[in-house]
C-alpha positions as CSV (number, residue, x, y, z in Angstrom):
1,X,16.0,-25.6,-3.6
2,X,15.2,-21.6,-3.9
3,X,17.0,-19.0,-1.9
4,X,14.8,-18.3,0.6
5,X,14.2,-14.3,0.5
6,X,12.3,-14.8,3.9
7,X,13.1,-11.2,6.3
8,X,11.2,-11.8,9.9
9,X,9.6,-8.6,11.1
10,X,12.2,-6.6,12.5
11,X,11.7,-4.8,16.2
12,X,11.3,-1.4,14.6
13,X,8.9,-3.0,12.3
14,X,6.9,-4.6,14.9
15,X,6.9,-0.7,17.2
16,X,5.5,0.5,14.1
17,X,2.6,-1.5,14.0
18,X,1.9,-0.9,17.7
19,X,2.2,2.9,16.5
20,X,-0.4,1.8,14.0
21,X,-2.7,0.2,16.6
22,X,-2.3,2.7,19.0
23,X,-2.8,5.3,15.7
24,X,-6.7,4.1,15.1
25,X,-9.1,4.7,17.3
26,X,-12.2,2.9,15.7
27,X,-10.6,-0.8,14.7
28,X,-14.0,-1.0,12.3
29,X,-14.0,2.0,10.7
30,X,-10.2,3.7,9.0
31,X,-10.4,7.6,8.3
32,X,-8.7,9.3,5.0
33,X,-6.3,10.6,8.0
34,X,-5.8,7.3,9.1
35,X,-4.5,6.1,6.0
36,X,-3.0,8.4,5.2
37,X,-0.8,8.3,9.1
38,X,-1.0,4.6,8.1
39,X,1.0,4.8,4.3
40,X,3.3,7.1,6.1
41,X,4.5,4.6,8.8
42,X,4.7,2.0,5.9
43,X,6.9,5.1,3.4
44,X,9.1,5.5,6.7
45,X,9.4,1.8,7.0
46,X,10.7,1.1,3.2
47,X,12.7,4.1,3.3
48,X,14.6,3.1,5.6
49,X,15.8,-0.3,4.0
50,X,13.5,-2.4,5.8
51,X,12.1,-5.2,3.8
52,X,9.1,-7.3,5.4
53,X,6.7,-10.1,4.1
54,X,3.0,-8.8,3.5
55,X,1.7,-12.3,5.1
56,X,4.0,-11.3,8.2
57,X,1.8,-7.6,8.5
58,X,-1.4,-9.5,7.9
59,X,-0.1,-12.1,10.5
60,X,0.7,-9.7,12.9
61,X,-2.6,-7.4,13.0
62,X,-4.7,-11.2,13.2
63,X,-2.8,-12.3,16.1
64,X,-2.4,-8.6,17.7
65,X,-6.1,-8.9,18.9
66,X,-7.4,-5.5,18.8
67,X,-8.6,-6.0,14.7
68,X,-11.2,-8.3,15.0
69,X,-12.8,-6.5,11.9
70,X,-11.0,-8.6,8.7
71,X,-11.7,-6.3,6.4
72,X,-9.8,-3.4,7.7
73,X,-6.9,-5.8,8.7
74,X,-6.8,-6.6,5.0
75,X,-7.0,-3.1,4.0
76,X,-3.8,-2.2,6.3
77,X,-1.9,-5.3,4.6
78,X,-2.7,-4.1,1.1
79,X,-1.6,-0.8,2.0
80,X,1.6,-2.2,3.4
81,X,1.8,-4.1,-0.1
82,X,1.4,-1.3,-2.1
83,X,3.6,0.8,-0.6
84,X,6.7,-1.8,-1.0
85,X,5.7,-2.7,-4.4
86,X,5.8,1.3,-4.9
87,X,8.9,1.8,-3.2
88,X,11.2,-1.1,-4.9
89,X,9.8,0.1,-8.4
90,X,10.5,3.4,-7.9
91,X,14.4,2.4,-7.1
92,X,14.5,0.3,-9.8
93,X,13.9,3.0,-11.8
94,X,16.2,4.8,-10.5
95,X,18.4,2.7,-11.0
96,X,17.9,2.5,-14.5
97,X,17.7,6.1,-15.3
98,X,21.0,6.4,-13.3
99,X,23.1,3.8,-15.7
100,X,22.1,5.9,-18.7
101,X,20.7,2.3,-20.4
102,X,17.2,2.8,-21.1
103,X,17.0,6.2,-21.1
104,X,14.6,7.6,-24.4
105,X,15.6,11.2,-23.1
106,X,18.1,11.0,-27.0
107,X,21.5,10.8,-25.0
């Protein structure tokens, strides 16, 4: 048996995708400035420690009812996706930098 890395969507994550649905006015159609509101919400999210699964995002726009339109549901989840991936590679890499190993800057 695995350790199960499983995190349920917390409350503040959950308010942050109502700000998302109340955020978009057109559930078919996502502006630049959408996306743009919508990666912040997600940076603000991961910045602040909060871990969730992507499923769980996808999950919760499907059942929210308001996003009948799959596509852009999936566009919000990959967005959510990339933004974590983003996030926990850039602190792994500041991790590394920080302990000096793997550093090519001839230290």
């Amino acid at each position: 048996m695995g350790i199960n890395n499983y995190v349920p969507l917390t409350n503040n994550i959950i308010i942050k995708l109502n700000e998302i649905t109340t955020l978009i006015e057109d559930k078919n159609n996502l502006t630049e400035t959408e996306i743009d509101e919508i990666k912040s919400i997600f940076k603000g999210i991961v910045s602040s420690g909060e871990r969730y699964d992507v499923d769980d995002i996808e999950s919760w726009f499907e059942n929210e009812g308001t996003w009948a339109n799959k596509a852009i549901r999936v566009r919000i989840t990959n967005i959510s996706h990339y933004i974590q991936d983003k996030y926990e590679q850039t602190a792994k890499l500041k991790v590394i930098s920080e302990d000096g190993e793997s550093c090519s800057c001839g230290n």
